[in-house]
Structures are given as C-alpha cells and as structure tokens.
C-alpha positions in Angstrom: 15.3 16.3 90.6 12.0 15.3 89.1 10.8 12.1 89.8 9.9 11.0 86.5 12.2 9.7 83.3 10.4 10.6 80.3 10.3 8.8 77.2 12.0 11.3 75.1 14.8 11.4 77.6 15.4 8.1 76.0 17.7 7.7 73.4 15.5 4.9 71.9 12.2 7.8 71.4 14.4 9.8 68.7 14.4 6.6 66.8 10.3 5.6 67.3 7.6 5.5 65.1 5.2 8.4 65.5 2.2 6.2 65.7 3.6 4.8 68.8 4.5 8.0 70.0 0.7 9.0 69.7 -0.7 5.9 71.0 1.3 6.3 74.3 -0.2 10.0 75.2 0.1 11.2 78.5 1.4 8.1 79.5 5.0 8.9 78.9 7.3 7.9 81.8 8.2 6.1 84.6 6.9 7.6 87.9 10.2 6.8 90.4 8.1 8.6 93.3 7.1 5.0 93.5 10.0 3.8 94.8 11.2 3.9 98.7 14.2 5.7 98.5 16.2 8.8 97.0 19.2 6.2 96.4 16.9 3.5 94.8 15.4 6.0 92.0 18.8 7.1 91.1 19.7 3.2 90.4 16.8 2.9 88.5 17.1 6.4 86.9 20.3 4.7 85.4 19.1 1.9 84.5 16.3 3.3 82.9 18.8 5.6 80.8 21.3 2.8 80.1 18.1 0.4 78.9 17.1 3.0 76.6 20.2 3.4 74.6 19.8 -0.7 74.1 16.3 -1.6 72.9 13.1 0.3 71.1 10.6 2.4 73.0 7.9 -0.1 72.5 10.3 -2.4 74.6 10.3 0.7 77.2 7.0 1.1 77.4 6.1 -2.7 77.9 9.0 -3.2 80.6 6.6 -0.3 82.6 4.4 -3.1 83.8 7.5 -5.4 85.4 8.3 -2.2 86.8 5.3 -1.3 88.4 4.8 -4.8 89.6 8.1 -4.3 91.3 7.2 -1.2 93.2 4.2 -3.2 94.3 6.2 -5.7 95.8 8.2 -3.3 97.6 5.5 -1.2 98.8 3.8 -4.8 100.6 7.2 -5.3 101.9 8.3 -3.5 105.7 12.5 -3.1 106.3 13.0 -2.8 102.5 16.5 -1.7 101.9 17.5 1.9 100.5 19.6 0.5 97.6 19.5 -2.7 95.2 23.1 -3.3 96.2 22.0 -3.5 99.7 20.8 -7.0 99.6 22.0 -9.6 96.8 20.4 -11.2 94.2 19.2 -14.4 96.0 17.2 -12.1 98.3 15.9 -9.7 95.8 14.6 -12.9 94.2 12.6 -14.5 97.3 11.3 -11.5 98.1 9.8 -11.0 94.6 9.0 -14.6 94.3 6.9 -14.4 97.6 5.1 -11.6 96.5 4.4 -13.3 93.0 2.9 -16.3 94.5 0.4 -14.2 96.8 -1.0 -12.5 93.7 -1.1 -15.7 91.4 1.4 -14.7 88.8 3.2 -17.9 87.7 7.3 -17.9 88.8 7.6 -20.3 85.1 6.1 -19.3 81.4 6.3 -21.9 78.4 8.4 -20.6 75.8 8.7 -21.7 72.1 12.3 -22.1 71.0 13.4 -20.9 67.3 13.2 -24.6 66.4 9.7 -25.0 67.6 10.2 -26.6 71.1 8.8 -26.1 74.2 10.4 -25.3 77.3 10.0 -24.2 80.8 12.0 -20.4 81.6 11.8 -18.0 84.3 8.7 -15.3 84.7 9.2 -12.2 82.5 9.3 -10.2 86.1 11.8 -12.1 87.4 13.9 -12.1 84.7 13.3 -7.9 84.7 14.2 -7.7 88.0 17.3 -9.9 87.2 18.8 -7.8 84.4 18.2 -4.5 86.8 20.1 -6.2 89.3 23.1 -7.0 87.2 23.3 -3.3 85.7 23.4 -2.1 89.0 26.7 -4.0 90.7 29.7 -1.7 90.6 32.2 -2.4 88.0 34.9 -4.7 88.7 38.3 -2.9 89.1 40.7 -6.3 88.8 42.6 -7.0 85.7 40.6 -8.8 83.6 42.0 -12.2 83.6 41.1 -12.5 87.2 37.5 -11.9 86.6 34.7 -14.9 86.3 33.3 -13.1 82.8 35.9 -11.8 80.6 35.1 -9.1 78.3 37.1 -9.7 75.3 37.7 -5.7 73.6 39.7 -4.8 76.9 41.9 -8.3 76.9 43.9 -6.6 74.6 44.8 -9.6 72.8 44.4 -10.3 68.6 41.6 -12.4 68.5 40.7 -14.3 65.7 36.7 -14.4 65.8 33.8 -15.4 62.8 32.7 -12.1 61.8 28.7 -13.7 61.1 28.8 -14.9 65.1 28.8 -12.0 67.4 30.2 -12.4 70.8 31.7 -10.0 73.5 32.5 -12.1 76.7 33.5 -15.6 77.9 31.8 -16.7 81.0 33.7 -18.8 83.5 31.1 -19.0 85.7 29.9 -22.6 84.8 32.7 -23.9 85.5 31.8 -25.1 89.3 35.5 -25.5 91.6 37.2 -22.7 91.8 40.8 -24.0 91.7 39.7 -25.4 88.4 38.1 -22.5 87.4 41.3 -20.6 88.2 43.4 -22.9 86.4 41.8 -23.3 83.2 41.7 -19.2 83.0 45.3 -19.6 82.3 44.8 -22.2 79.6 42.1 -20.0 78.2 43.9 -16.8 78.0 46.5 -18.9 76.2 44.4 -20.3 73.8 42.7 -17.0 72.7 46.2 -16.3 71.0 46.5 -19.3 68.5 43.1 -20.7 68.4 40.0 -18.9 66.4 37.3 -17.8 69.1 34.9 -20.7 67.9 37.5 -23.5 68.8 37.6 -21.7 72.3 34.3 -21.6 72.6 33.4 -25.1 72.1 36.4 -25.5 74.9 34.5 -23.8 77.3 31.5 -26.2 76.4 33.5 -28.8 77.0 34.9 -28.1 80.6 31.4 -27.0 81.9 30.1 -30.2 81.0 33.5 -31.9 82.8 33.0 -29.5 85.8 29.1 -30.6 86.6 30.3 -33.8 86.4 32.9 -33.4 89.3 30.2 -31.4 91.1 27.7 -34.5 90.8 30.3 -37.7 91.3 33.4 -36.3 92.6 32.9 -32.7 94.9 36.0 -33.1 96.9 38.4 -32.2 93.4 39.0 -28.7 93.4 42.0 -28.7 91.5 43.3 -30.0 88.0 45.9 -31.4 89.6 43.8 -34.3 91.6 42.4 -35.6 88.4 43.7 -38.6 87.3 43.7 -41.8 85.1 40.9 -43.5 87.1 38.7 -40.4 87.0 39.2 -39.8 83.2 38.3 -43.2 82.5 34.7 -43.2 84.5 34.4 -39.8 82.5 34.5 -41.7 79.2 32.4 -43.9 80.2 29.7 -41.8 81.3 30.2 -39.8 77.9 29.6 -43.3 76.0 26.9 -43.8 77.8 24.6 -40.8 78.4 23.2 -41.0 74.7 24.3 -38.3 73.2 26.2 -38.8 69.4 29.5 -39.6 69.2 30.3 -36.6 67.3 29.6 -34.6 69.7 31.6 -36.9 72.5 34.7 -36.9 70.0 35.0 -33.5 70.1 34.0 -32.4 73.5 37.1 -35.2 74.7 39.3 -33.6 72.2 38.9 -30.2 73.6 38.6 -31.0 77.3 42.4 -32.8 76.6 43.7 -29.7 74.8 42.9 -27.3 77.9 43.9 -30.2 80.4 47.5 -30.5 78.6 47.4 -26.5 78.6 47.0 -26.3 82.0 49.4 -29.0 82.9 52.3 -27.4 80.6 51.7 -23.9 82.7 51.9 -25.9 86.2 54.3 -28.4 85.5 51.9 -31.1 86.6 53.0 -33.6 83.4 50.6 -36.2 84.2 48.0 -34.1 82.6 49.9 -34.0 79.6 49.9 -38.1 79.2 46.0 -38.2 81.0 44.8 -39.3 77.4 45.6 -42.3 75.3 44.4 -42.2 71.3 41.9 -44.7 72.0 40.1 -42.5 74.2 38.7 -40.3 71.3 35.8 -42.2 70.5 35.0 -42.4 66.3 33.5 -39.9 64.6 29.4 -41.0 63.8 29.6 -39.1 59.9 26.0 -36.7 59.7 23.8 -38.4 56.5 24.2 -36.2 53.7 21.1 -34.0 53.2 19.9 -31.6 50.5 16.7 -30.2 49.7 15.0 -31.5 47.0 13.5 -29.2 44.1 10.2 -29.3 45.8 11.6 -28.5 48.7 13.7 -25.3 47.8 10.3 -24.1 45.7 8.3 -24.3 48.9 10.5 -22.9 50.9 11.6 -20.0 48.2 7.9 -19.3 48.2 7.6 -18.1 51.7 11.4 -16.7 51.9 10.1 -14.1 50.0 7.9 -12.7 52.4 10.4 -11.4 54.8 12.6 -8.3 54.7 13.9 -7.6 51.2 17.4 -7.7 51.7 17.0 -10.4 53.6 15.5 -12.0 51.1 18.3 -10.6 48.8 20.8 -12.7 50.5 19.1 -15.8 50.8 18.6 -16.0 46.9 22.4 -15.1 46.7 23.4 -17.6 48.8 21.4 -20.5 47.2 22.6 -19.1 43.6 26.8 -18.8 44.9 26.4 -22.2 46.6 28.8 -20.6 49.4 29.1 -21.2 53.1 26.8 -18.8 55.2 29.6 -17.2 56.6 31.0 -16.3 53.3 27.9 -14.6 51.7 26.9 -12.6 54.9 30.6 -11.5 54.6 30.4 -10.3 51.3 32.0 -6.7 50.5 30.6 -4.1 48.6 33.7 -4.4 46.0 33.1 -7.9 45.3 32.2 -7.7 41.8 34.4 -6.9 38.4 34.3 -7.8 34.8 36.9 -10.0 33.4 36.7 -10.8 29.1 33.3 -9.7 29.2 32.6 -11.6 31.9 30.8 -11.2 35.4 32.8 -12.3 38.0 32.6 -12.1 42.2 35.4 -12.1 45.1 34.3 -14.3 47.9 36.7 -13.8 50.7 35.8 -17.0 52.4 36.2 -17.0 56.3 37.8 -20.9 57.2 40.0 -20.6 53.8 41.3 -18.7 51.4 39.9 -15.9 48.7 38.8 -16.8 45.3 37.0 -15.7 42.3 34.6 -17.2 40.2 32.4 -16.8 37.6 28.6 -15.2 37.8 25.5 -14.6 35.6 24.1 -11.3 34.4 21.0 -11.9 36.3 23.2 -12.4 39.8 25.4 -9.7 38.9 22.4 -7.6 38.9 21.1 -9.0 42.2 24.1 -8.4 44.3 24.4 -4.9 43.0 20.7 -4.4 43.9 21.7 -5.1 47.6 25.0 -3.3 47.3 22.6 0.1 46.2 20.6 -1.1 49.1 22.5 -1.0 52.0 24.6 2.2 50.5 21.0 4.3 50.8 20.6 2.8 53.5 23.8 3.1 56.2 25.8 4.9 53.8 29.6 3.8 53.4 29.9 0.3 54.4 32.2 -2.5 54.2 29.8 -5.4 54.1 26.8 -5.5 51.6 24.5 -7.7 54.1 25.5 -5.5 57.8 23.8 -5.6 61.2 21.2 -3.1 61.7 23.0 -2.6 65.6 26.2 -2.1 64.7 27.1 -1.5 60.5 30.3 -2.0 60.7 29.7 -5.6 61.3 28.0 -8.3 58.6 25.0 -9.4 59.3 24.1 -11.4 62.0 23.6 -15.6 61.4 21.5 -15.7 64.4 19.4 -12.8 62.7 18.7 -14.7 59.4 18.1 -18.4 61.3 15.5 -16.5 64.0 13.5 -14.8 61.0 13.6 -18.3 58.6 12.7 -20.6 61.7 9.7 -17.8 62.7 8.5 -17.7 59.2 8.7 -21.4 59.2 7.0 -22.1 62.2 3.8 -18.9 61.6 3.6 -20.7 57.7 3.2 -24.4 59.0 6.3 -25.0 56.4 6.6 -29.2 55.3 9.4 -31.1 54.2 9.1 -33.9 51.8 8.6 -36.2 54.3 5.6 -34.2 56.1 7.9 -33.2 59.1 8.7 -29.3 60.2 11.0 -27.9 57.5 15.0 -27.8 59.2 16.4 -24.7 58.1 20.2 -25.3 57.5 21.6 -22.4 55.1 24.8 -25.4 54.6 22.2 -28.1 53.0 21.5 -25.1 50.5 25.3 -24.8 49.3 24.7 -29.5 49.6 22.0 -28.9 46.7 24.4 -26.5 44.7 27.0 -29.4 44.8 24.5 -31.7 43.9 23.4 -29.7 40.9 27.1 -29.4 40.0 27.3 -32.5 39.7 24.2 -33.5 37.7 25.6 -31.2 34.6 28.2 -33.6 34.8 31.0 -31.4 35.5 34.6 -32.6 36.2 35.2 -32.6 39.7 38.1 -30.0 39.5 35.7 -27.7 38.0 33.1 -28.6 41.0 35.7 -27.8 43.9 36.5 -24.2 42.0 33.4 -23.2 42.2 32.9 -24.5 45.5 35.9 -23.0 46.6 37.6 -26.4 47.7 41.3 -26.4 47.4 41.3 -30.4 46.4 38.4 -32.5 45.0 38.0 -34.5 47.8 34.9 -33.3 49.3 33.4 -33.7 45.4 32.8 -37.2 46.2 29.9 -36.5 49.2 27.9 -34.1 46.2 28.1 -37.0 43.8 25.7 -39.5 46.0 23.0 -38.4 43.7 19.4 -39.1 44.4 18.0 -42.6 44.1 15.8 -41.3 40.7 18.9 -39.9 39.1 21.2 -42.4 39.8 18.4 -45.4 38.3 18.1 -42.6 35.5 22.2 -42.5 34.7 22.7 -46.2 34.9 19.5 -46.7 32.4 20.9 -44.8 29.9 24.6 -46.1 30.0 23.5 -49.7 30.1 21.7 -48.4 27.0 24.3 -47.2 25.3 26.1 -49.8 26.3 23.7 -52.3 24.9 23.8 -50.2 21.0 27.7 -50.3 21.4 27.9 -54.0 22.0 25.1 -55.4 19.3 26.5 -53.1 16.6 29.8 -55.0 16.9 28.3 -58.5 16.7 27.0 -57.3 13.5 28.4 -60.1 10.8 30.2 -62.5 13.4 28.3 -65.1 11.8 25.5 -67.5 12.5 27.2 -69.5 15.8 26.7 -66.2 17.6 23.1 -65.4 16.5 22.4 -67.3 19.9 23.6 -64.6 21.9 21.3 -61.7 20.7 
C-alpha cells in the first residue's frame, strides 16, 4: 500500500474551491512513511479518511503541520510503541509535551471567546494529537447505559430535544465517584423519557458542579446513599456563598433534588426523597428588563447586513415577527397563506403551541425570498433557515450567535452606553413588545401576536422608557387639565380662585 493519503482521496477535496486546489500543488498528501510503524500508518490512514469526511480541505491541509510536528516528536523519541493504542493518553501527552518544551512551542495559546474574553486553552498540537487519540480507541461493545458518554440515536428512546440546539451525547464523565456516577445514570435514563433534553441537560450541570464539590470537601462519599441532611446543608451554604446569582443557584438546587429524589425512588433509599425542605430553594434574583433602543437596532442592522444573505434574511425576520429564536430558525417552508386578502404566517412555536398571525406585504415577500433561497439551494427541505451539515435540521443557534458576536467584535460595535454590543436575539422579540405597546394596543391583542396564551407577561413590555413614559403622562395630565377647566366654565365668581 502506498504510503501516502492524497487529498482527493478525501471526501472533503470533491467539495473544495479550485483556487485552493491550485495553491496546494504538489503538495497534496500526507507522507505516512514518516511514521515508525506499518500499524501506526494504518491508524492514521483512518483517521486521516474519517477527518476528511468531517471538515474542509483547507482544514486538511493546515492539520499537515500538527502532523508533521508529531512525527518529529516520534522520530526524537527511542522505544516508541507500534500503535497509538499501545500507550494511553496520559503518556502520549508527556511525551509530546516533553518534546514541545525542547523546541520552544508554548503547551498554552490565548484564545478569544465569542463574547470577546480571553482565556488560557491547550496548544493546537496537543489538542491534534488528542482528537487522533480518541478516534483511534476501539468502540465500546456494552449496552449503552453502562457507558460514561451516551450517544443518544442508539438509546433508542423518544427524546424530546430543541430542534435550534444540536446535541448527540451526554457525558458522564464529570461526574467524579463512580458509585454516583453509576447511580445517577439510572436517574438520567429515566429522565430522558418525560423531561425535554434541555431540562436534562441543565441536570447534568448541576450534578458535575455537586460532584467537584464532594471531590474537594468530602472524597470518602462514593455513593448517593451516604449523603445526608448535614452535607446538603454545607452545600447550600457554599452555593450562597460562592457569588454566583441566585438564579442560577435556584435552579441548579432544583435540579440536583429532582435527580437525588430519582435516584432514591430507583434504590429505595427514601431519605433522599425528604433531603430537601422548600426553604432550601433560594429566591429567584428577576434579570432587568432590556431592549435595544432605536439607535441601537439601527447600528447594529447596519453591520447585520454584511454577513451571509440568508443569514441576514432571518435576522430581519426575526426582529419583524417579534418571535423567540427558536421559533423563526424553525420556520417551515409552508408557513405562509392568504386569508380575506390577507398575509398571514404559521409559527409552530417550540415551548408552546402553534398559531397564526397576521403579516405585511413587504414580510410576506421576505420570507418567500428565503423560502426560494434555500429551495435553489438544498432542494426539498422542511425548514426555510437549515444547517449547511445536515439540511434536514434548522439552522443552528450557535451558528447565528458565533457569526453576530464575530462581526461584533471585527466592527468594534457600541451600545448606548459605550460598552461591547450583547447580542441576545430574545431582547430583539423585548423591543417588538415594547413597540406593541407604544401603539397602544390592548394587551390581548399584544399576547396574540406574541403568541402568549394569557396577558400576563404583557405587563414586563409595558415598563416603557423613561422618555416615553414623561411623554404619556404630559399629555394626559394635559388633557386632563382642558377636561377639568372647561367644566368650571360658569361656576361663578367664588371659584375664579381656583384657576
């Protein structure tokens, strides 16, 4: 066999731009006579043919220099195994670390979050080496509910999942002792039946937090069933006391208790089930109520329209629906109809129910624009707005938030108030309310359009701004003023005095 993968062995180089293609040249493969051993270059041979079914052949082509730097390593290295499975990752990772400090390449890079913060990751070798590693291990034969990383297609369960947030495993691993670990499995799998996948989710959160806190304070409990009273108790306390909100405390107590009374129920250890008392949830801290102002939206329209079109598409749509994120990205291509002469739209929302609502001619035209769109595009779809990876999905949320935040962050983008613009595609359905409620609609007619089943929520899109509300209360204490005078009119002298 030849010791070379080429690039258009890849599946990623039927997909590549031909300007690429011509700046590579000669230099089109991987040379796996670099490596020590027949075994090793058929590891990496499938890695290599694995990697390129995943990402672009630019990506390919740049991962060349980890892999090169690899072989070096190896090649300054005596008693190197024949296979990557012969050692395990912990090794692999000295080895390579050792080798990265003799030739001065930093073990750390800085790395700018979407949201503009700094922070501290591993090298881009190390973290090469690390996914090669991984691909490598032989699959896991047990069921799946024994395993530490559960993928969730071969469960075969229903799971009820947000169609905007992809996500194909849960990872136990974080969760330290591993009677616990074991334990809250059960509690987990049980959950995934009756609870949507976010509410799991945020459970898992939850009891990785719990389980570093055992590791750190109490390392002898290795089981659910040790925890008690006088444990939960220091728990709170170090909750209310590690400064973060109490939002996020209320919640992260109210899941850790419905997995703890979960696991007790499958047990039979009841004391679990009576661990919590109602005055352990600690209140709710309400968020402030933020919308963007009309300079704000203008500013940031401005820039929104620099990035891809249909992206740009469903941004404008969402701002002009006023809908949650989740229920414009999962917008179908049979969403609109006439009614009377009238446009009108289907939003199938994703926490609630489906309604229908009035549109203009204008976003009518719009969302048939991006229906036309994506139809030349992927052909038969059941989502207007649908993930470039995988169409029969909508598109991403993460996708949209990456490409606003970049744009935000390459554009220098300022709020009001001179600080980095927020992105938060909820505060643009806040500013719909808002605007709602400065055309002085009834609040029945707010929450249909909203798609609230009550009016209760109304009342958070009527705290108007400071300038509006002085503006309102001038002009009714006007009125009020004409209304009043014109019936003193002919009262008689003795009330002259009053006006």
């Amino acid at each position: 066999m030849d010791d070379r993968v080429y690039y258009r062995e890849l599946e990623c180089y039927e997909k590549a731009d031909l300007e690429l293609v011509r700046v590579i040249g000669k230099e089109d493969y991987y040379d796996l006579s670099l490596l020590p051993s027949t075994l090793m270059r058929d590891e990496f041979r499938r890695y290599l043919k694995a990697r390129g079914s995943q990402v672009s052949l630019n990506t390919i082509k740049h991962e060349r220099t980890y892999y090169k730097q690899f072989c070096a390593a190896l090649k300054s290295r005596k008693n190197i195994p024949d296979s990557l499975l012969a050692w395990d990752e912990k090794q692999w990772m000295q080895m390579l670390k050792g080798w990265m400090l003799q030739k001065g390449i930093a073990l750390t890079i800085e790395k700018r979050n979407v949201y503009g913060n700094l922070h501290r990751v591993d090298g881009w070798l190390i973290r090469y080496l690390r996914r090669v590693l991984r691909f490598v291990q032989p699959e896991d034969q047990r069921p799946e509910q024994e395993k530490d990383v559960w993928e969730l297609k071969k469960l075969e369960i229903p799971i009820e999942e947000n169609p905007i947030y992809k996500t194909d495993t849960i990872n136990f691993t974080g969760i330290r002792q591993d009677g616990i670990r074991e334990e809250v499995k059960q509690a987990i799998y049980l959950h995934l039946k009756y609870e949507k996948l976010g509410t799991v989710k945020r459970e898992m959160t939850s009891l990785r937090q719990f389980s570093k806190y055992l590791q750190d304070k109490h390392s002898g409990i290795q089981s659910c069933a040790e925890i008690d009273r006088a444990l939960l108790e220091e728990y709170l306390i170090y909750k209310a006391t590690n400064g973060s909100s109490g939002r996020g405390n209320s919640d992260d107590i109210l899941k850790l208790r419905a997995v703890l009374e979960s696991v007790g129920k499958i047990y039979g250890w009841p004391h679990l089930e009576k661990l919590f008392i109602s005055t352990d949830i600690p209140p709710e801290v309400q968020p402030e109520f933020k919308t963007y102002s009309d300079a704000e939206l203008k500013r940031l329209n401005a820039q929104i329209t620099k990035l891809d079109a249909q992206i740009t598409r469903c941004l404008v749509i969402h701002q002009m629906l006023g809908t949650r994120i989740s229920d414009t990205l999962t917008l179908q291509r049979d969403c609109l109809s006439r009614a009377n002469g009238v446009n009108m739209i289907k939003i199938r929302q994703v926490k609630t129910s489906t309604f229908q609502k009035p549109i203009s001619a204008e976003l009518a035209a719009l969302i048939q624009k991006a229906i036309d769109y994506t139809a030349e595009r992927y052909g038969e779809t059941t989502y207007i707005f649908v993930d470039d990876r995988d169409i029969s999905r909508p598109l991403q949320y993460t996708t949209v938030k990456h490409k606003v935040l970049g744009l935000i962050q390459k554009e220098n983008l300022l709020d009001d108030v001179g600080k980095p613009f927020r992105f938060g595609t909820h505060m643009f359905r806040r500013s719909y309310g808002v605007k709602l409620t400065e055309l002085h609609l009834d609040d029945w007619t707010i929450a249909k359009l909203l798609g609230h089943r009550g009016v209760h929520a109304v009342m958070h899109y009527r705290k108007m701004s400071n300038q509006l509300l002085a503006d309102e209360t001038r002009r009714a204490r006007e009125e009020q003023t004409r209304i009043l005078l014109a019936n003193l009119d002919g009262w008689g002298e003795e009330y002259e005095q009053i006006r």
